[in-house]
SERO-4910 file (N, C-alpha, C, O; in steps of 0.05 Angstrom, whole numbers):
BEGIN
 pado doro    nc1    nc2    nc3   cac1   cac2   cac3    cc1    cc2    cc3    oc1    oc2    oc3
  Unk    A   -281  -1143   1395   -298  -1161   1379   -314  -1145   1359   -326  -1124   1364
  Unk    A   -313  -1156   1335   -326  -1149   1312   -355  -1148   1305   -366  -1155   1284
  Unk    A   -368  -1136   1330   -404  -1141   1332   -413  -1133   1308   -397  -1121   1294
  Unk    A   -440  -1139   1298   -456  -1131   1277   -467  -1107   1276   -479  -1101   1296
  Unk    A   -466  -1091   1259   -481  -1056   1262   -507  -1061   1270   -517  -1082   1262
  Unk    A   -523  -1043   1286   -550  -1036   1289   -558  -1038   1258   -544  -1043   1238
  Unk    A   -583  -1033   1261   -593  -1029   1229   -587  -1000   1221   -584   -994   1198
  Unk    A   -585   -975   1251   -588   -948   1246   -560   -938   1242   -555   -916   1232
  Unk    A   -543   -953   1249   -514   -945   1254   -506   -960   1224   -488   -948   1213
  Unk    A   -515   -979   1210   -508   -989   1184   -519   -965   1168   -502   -949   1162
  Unk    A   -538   -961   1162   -550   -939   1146   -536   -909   1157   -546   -890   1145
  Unk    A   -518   -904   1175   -511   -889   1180   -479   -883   1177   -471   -860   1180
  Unk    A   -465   -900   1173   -442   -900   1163   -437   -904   1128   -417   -905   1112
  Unk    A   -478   -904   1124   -468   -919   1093   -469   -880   1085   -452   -866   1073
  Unk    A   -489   -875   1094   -491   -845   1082   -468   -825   1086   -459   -808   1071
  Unk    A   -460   -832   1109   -429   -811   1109   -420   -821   1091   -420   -805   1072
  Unk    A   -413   -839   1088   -388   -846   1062   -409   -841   1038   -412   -863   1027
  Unk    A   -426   -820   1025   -441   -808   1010   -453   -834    989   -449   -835    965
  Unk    A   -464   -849   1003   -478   -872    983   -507   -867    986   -516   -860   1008
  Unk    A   -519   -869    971   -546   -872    974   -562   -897    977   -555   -920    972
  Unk    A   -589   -888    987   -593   -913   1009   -626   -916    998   -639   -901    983
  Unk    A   -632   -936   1010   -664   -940   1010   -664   -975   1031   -649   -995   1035
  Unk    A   -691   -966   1040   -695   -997   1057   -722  -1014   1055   -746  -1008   1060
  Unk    A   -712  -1032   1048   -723  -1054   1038   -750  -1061   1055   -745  -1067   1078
  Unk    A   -782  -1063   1049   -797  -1064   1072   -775  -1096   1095   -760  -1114   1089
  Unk    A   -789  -1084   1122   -772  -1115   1139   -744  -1124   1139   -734  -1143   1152
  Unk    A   -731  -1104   1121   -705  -1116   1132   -697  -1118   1162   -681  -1135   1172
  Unk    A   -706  -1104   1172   -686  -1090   1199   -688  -1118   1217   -670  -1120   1233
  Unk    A   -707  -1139   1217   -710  -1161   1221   -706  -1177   1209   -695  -1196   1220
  Unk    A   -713  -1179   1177   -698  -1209   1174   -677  -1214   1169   -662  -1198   1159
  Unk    A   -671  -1240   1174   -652  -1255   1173   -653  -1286   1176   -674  -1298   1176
  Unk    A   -630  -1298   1180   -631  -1333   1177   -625  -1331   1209   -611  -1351   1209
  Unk    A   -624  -1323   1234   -607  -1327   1249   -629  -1351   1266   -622  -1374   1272
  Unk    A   -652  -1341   1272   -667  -1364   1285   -674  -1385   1270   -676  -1407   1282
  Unk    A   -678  -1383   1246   -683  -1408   1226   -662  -1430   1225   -666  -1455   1224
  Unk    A   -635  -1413   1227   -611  -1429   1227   -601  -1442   1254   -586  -1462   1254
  Unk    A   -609  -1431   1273   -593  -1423   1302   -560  -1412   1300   -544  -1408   1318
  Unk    A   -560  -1410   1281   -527  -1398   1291   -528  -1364   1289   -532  -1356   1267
  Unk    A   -525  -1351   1303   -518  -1319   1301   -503  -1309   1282   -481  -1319   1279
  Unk    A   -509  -1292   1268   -489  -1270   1260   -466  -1255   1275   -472  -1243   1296
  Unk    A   -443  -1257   1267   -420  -1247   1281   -405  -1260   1302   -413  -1283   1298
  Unk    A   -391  -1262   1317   -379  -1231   1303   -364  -1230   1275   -352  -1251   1268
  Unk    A   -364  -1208   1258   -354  -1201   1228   -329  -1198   1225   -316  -1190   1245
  Unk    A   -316  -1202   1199   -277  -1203   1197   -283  -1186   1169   -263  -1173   1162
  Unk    A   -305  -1184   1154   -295  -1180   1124   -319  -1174   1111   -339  -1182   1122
  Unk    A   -321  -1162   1089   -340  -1164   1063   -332  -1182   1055   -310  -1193   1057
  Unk    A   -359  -1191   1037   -358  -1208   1014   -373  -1197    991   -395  -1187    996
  Unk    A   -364  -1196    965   -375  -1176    943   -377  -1196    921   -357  -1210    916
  Unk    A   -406  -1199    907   -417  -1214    887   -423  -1195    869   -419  -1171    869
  Unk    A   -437  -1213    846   -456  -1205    828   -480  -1221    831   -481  -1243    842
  Unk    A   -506  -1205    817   -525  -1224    824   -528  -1247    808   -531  -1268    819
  Unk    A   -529  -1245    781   -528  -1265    762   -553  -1261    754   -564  -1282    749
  Unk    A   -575  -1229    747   -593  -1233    730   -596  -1209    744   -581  -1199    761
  Unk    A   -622  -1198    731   -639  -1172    727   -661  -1173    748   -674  -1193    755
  Unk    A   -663  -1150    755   -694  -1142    773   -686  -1159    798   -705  -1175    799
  Unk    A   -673  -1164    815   -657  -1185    828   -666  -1170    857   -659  -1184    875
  Unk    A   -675  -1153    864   -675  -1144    887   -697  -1157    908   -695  -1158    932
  Unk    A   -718  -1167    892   -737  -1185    925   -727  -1210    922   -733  -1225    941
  Unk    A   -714  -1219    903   -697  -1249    914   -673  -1238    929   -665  -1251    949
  Unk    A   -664  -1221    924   -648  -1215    948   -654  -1210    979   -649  -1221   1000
  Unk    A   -669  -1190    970   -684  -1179   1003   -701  -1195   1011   -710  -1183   1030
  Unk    A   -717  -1223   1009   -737  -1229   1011   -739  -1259   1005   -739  -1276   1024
  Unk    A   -741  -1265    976   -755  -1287    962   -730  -1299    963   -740  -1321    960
  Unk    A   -706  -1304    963   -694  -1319    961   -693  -1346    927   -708  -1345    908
  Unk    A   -678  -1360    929   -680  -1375    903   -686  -1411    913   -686  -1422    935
  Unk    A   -689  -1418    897   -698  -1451    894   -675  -1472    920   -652  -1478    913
  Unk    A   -683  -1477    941   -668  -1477    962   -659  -1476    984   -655  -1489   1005
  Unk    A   -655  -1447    970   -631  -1424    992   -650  -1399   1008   -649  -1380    994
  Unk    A   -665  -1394   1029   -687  -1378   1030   -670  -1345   1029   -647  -1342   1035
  Unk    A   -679  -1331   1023   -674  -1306   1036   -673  -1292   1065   -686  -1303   1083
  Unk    A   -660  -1269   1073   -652  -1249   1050   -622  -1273   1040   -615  -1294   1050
  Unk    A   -613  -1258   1017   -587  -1269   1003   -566  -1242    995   -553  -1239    974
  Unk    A   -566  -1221   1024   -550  -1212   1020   -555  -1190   1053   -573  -1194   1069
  Unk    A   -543  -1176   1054   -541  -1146   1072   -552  -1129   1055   -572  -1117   1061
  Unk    A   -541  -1127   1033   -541  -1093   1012   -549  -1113    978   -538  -1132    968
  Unk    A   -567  -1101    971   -569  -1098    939   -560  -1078    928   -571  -1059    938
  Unk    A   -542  -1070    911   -529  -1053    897   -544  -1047    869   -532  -1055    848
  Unk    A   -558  -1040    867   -569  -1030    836   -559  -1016    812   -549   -994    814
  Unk    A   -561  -1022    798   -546   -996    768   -533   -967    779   -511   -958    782
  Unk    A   -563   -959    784   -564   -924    790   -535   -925    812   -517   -909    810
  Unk    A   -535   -947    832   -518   -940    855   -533   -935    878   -525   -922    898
  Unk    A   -550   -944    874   -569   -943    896   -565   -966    917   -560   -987    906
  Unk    A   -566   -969    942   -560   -993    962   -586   -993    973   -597   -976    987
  Unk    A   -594  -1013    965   -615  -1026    985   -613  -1047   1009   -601  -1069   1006
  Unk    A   -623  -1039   1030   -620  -1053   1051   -632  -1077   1054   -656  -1075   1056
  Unk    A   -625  -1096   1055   -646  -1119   1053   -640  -1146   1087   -654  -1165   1093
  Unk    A   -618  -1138   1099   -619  -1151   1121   -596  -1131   1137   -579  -1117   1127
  Unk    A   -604  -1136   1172   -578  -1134   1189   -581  -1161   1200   -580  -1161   1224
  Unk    A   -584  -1180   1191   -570  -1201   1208   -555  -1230   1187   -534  -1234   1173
  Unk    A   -576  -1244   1195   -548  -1276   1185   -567  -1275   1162   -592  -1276   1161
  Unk    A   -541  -1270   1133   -554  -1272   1107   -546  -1298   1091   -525  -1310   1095
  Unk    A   -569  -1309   1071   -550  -1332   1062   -538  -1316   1033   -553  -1308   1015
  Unk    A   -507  -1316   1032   -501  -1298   1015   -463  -1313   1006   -450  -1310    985
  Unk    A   -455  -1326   1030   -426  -1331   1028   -428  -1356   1021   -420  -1364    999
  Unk    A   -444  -1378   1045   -427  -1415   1038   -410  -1416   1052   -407  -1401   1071
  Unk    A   -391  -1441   1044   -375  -1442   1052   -348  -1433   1046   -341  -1437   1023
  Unk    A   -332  -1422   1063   -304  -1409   1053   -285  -1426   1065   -285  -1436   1087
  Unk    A   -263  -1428   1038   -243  -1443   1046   -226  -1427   1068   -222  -1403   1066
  Unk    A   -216  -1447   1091   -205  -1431   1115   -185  -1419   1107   -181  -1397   1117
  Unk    A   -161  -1431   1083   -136  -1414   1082   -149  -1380   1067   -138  -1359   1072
  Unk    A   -165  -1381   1054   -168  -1358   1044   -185  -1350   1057   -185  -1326   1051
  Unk    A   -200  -1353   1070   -215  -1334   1099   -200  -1314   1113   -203  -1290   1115
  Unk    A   -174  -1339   1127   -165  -1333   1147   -134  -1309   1135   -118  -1298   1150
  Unk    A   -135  -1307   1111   -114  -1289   1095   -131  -1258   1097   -120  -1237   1103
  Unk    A   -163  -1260   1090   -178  -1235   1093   -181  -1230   1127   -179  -1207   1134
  Unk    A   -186  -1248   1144   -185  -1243   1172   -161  -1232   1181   -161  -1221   1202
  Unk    A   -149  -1233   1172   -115  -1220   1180   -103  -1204   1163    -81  -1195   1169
  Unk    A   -116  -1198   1141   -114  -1176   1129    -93  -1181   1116    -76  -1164   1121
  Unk    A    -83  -1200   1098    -63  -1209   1097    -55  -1181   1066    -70  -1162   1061
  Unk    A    -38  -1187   1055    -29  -1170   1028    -37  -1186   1002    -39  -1178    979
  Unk    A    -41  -1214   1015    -37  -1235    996    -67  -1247   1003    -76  -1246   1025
  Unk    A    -85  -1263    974   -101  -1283    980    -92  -1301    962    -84  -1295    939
  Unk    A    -93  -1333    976    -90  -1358    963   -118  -1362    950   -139  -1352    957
  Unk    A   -112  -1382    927   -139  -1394    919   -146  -1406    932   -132  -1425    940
  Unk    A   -172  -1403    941   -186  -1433    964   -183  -1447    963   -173  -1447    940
  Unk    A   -182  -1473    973   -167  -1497    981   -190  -1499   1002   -198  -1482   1017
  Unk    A   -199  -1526    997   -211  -1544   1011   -201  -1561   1026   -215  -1569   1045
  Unk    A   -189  -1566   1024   -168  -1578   1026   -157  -1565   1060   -153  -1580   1079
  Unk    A   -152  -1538   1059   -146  -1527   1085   -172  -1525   1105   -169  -1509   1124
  Unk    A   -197  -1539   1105   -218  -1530   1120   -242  -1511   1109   -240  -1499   1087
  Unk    A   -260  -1509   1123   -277  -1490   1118   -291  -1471   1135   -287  -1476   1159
  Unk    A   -304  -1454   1132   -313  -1442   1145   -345  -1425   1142   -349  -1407   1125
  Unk    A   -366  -1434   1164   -380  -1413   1153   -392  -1384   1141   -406  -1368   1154
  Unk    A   -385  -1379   1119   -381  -1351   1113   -404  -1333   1114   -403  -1308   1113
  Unk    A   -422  -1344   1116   -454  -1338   1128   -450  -1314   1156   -455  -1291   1162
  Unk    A   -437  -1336   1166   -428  -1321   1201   -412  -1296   1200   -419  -1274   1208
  Unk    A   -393  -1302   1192   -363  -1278   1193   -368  -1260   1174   -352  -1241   1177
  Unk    A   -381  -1257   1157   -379  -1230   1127   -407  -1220   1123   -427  -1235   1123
  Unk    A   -409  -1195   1120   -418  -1188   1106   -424  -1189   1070   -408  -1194   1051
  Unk    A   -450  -1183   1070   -461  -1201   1029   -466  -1167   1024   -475  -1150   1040
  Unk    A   -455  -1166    995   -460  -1134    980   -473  -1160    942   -459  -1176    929
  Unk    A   -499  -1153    940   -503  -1167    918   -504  -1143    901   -519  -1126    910
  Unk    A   -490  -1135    874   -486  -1115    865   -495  -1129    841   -487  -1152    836
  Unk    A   -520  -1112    821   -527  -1119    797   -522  -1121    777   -514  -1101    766
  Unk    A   -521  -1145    762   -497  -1149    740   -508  -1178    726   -516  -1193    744
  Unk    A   -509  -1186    707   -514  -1211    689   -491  -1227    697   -494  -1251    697
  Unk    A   -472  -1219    703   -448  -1241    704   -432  -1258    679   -419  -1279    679
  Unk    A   -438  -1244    664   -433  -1263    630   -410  -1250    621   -403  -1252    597
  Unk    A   -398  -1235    638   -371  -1226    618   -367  -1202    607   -346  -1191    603
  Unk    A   -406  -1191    602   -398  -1174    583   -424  -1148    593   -426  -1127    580
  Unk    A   -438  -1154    613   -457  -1133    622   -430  -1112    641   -411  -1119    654
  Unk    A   -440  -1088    636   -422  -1070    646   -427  -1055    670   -444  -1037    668
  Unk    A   -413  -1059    694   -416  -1036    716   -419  -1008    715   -409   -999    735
  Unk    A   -424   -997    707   -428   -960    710   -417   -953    723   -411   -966    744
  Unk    A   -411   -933    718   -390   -912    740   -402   -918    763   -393   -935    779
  Unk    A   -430   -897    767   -446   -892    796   -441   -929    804   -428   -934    824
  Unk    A   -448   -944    793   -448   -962    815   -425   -972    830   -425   -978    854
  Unk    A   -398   -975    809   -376   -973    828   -365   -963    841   -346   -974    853
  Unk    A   -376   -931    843   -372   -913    861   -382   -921    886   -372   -918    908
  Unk    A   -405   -932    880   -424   -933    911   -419   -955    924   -423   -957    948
  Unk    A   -406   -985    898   -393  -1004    918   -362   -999    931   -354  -1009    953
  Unk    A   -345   -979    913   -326   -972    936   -330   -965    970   -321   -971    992
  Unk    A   -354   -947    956   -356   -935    980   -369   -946   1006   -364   -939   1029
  Unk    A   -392   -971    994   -398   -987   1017   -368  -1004   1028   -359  -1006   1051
  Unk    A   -360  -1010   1014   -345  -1028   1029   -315  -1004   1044   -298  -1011   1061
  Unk    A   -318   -983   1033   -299   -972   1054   -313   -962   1082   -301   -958   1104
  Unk    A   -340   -959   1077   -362   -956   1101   -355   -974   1132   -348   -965   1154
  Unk    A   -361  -1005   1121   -357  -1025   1132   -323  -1008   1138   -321   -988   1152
  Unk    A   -302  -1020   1127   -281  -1007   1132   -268   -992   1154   -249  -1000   1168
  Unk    A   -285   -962   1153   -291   -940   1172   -292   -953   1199   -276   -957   1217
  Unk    A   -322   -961   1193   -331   -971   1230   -315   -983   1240   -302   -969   1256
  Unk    A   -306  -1008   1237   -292  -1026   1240   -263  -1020   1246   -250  -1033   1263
  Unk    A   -253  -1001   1231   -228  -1003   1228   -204  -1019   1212   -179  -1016   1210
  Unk    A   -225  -1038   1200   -205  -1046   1181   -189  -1044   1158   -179  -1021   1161
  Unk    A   -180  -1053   1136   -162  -1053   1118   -182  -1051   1092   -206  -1055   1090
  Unk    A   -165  -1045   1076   -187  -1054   1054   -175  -1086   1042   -182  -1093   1020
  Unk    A   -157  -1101   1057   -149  -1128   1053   -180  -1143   1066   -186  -1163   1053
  Unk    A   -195  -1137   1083   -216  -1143   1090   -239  -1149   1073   -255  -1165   1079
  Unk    A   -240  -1135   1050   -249  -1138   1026   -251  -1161   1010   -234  -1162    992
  Unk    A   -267  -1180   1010   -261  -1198    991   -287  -1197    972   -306  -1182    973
  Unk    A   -280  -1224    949   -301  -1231    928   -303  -1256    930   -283  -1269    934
  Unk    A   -332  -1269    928   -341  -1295    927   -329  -1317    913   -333  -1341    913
  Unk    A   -306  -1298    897   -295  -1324    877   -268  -1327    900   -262  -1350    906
  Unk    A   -261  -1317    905   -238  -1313    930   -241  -1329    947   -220  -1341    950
  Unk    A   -255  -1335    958   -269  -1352    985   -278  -1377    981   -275  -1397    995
  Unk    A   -291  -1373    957   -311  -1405    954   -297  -1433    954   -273  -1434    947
  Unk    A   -308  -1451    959   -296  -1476    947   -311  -1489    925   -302  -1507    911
  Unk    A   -340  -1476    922   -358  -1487    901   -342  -1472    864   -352  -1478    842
  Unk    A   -326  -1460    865   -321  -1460    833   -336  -1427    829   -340  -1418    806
  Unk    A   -343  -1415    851   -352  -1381    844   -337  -1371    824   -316  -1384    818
  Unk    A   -343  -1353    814   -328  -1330    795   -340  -1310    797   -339  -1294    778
  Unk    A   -355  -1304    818   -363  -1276    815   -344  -1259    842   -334  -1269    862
  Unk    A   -343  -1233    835   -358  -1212    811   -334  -1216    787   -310  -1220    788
  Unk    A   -353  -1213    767   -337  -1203    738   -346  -1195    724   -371  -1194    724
  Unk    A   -331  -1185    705   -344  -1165    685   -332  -1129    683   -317  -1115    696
  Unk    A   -345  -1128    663   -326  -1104    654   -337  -1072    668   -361  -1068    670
  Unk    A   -313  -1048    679   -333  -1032    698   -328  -1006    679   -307  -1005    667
  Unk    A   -347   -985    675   -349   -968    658   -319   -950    657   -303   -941    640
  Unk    A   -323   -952    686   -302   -931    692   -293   -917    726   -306   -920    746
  Unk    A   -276   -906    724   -275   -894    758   -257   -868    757   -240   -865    739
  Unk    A   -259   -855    771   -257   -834    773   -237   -820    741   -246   -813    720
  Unk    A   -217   -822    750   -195   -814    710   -192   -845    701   -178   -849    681
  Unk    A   -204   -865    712   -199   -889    698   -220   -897    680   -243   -896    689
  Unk    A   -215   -904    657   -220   -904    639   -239   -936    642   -238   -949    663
  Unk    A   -254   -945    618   -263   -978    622   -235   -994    627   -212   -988    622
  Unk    A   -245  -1016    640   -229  -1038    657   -238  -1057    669   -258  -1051    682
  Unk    A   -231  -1084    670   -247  -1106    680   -239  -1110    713   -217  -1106    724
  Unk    A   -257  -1118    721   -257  -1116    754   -248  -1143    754   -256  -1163    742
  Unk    A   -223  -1137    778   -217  -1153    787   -213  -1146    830   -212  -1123    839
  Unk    A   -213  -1169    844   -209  -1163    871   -183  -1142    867   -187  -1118    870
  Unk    A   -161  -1150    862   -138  -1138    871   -145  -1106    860   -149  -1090    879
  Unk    A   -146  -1096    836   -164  -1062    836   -185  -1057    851   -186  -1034    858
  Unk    A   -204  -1071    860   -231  -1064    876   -214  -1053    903   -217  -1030    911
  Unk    A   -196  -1072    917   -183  -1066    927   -166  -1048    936   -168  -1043    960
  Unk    A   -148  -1036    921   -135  -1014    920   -151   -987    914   -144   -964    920
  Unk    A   -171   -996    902   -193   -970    899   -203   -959    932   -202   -936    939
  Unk    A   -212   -985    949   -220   -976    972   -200   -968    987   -203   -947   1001
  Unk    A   -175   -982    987   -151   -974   1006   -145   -946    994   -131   -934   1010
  Unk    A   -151   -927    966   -143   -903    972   -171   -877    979   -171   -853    982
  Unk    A   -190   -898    979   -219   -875    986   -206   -874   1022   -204   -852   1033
  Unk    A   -200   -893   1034   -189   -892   1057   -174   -867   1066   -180   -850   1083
  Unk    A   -149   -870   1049   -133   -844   1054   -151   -819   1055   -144   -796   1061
  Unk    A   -178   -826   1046   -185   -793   1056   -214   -799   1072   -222   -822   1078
  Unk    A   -229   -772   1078   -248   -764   1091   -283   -780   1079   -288   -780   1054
  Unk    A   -292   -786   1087   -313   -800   1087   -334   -782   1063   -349   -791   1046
  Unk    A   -329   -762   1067   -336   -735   1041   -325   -736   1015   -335   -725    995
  Unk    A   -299   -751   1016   -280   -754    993   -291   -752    974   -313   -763    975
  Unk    A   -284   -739    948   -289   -740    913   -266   -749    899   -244   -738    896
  Unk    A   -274   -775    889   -251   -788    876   -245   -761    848   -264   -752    834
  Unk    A   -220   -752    847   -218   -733    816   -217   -751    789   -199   -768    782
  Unk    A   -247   -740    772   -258   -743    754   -242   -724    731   -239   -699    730
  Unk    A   -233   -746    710   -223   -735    674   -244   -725    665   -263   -739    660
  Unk    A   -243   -694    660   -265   -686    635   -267   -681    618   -249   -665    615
  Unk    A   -282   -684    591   -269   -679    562   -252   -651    560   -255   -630    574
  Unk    A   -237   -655    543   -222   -634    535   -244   -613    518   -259   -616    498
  Unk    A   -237   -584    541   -257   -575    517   -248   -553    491   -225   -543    490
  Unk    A   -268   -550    472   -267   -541    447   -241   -523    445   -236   -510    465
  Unk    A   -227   -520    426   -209   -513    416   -213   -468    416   -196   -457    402
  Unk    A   -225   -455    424   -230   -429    431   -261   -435    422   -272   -457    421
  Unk    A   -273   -406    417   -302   -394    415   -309   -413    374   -294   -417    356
  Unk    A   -327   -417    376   -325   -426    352   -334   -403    339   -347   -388    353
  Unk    A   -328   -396    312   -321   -361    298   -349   -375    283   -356   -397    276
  Unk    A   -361   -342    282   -387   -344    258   -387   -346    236   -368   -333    227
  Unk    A   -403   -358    212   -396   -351    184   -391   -329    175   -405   -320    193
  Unk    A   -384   -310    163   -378   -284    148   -407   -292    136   -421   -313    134
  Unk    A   -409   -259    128   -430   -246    105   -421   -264     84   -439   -280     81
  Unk    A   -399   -268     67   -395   -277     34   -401   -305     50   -416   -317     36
  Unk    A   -393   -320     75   -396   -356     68   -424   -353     67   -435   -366     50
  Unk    A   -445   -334     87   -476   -348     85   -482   -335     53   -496   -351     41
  Unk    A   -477   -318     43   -485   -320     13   -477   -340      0   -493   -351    -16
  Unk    A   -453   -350      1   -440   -367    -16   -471   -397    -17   -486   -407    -33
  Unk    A   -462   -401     14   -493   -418     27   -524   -421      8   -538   -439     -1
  Unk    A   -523   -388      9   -542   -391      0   -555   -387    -21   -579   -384    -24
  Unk    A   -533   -387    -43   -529   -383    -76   -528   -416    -76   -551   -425    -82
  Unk    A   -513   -433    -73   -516   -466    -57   -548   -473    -56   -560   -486    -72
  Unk    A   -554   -463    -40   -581   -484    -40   -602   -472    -55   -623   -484    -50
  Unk    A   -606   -453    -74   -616   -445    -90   -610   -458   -111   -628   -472   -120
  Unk    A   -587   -458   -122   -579   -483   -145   -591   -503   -143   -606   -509   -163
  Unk    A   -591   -522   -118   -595   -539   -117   -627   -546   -121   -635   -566   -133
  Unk    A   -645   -526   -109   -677   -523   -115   -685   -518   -140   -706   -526   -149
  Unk    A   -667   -503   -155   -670   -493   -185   -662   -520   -200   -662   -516   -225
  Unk    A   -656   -546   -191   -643   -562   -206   -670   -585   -196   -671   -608   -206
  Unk    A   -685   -579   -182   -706   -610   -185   -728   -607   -198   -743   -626   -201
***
């Protein structure tokens, strides 16, 4: 069974997999679980958003939005790549998930269908983990390297413990039946990859190959090509030339 991490064992799988961390005052307690009565867990999957605005971290950890109370996630993901902790327990962060595309990430399938309502639902509150990663959501605000680094790496974290796939992996637009589209938007870059727009199926394959290695792993980074040899000094005749040049030029105002 897929129990929920301690709070110490979450923060401790996040740092092996070399993410950096900070914790939120109170997380380690809150959560929706007595407000709601239903428990957290047991867990099948991530779920990976955007937030949809700026400075977003005590409506995440905390304040919640017009509604929906907080926390509204597990992890805040910031620019720098920084993860903030903002709950170990029942976050409001998922909704409802359509069951055919739940149950394709619960089984780790190769394949996700578009949600369908149609097939059922499911509380996604309960079963997933929430990563709110910072971002406007408009198309055109851009992920940074560091931060997609650090959401690979959380979600191969989760991954690790668990044992799962990186098919475990999903995005809010994946799951929802409300019409989500997040995450989107364009990501700076990753390791020799150049800019590229995020989509699940690359987020994806990004984690399934941090997998193939050690929790220490360094994805290999393209570096400019450098300069063509030593760059050569002017000669004696070019700095005269120089400076017969800007003499003219003073003698002429």
């Amino acid at each position: 069974m897929a129990t929920p991490l301690t709070p110490d064992r979450l923060l401790a799988i996040l740092k092996a997999e070399g993410v950096k961390t900070a914790e939120y005052p109170g997380w380690r307690t809150r959560e929706r679980d007595d407000e709601t009565g239903k428990p957290f867990g047991p867990v099948h999957m991530i779920l990976n958003h955007h937030t949809a605005g700026r400075d977003s971290l005590a409506v995440v950890a905390k304040n919640g939005v017009a509604g929906l109370p907080g926390p509204l996630a597990h992890i805040h993901l910031a620019k720098s790549g920084l993860a903030t902790m903002c709950s170990a327990g029942r976050a409001n962060h998922a909704g409802l998930m359509a069951k055919n595309a739940y149950d394709s990430f619960n089984t780790e399938s190769s394949t996700h269908p578009a949600p369908s309502k149609a097939s059922g639902t499911v509380d996604g509150n309960d079963v997933s983990y929430g990563i709110e990663t910072e971002n406007l959501g408009n198309g055109t605000d851009v992920y940074p390297r560091a931060q997609y680094d650090a959401w690979v790496r959380i979600n191969a974290a989760f991954c690790r413990a668990y044992g799962w796939s990186a098919e475990s992996c999903g995005c809010h637009k994946e799951t929802s039946i409300e019409g989500k589209v997040d995450p989107l938007g364009p990501v700076e870059g990753y390791g020799t990859r150049g800019k590229f727009s995020y989509t699940g199926k690359q987020f994806r394959a990004d984690v399934a190959e941090r997998l193939k290695h050690p929790a220490s792993w360094l994805p290999p980074v393209t570096l400019p090509a450098p300069l063509p040899g030593p760059v050569p000094k002017p000669t004696t005749e070019e700095r005269l030339s120089a400076l017969e040049r800007r003499v003219t030029e003073l003698e002429k105002k």
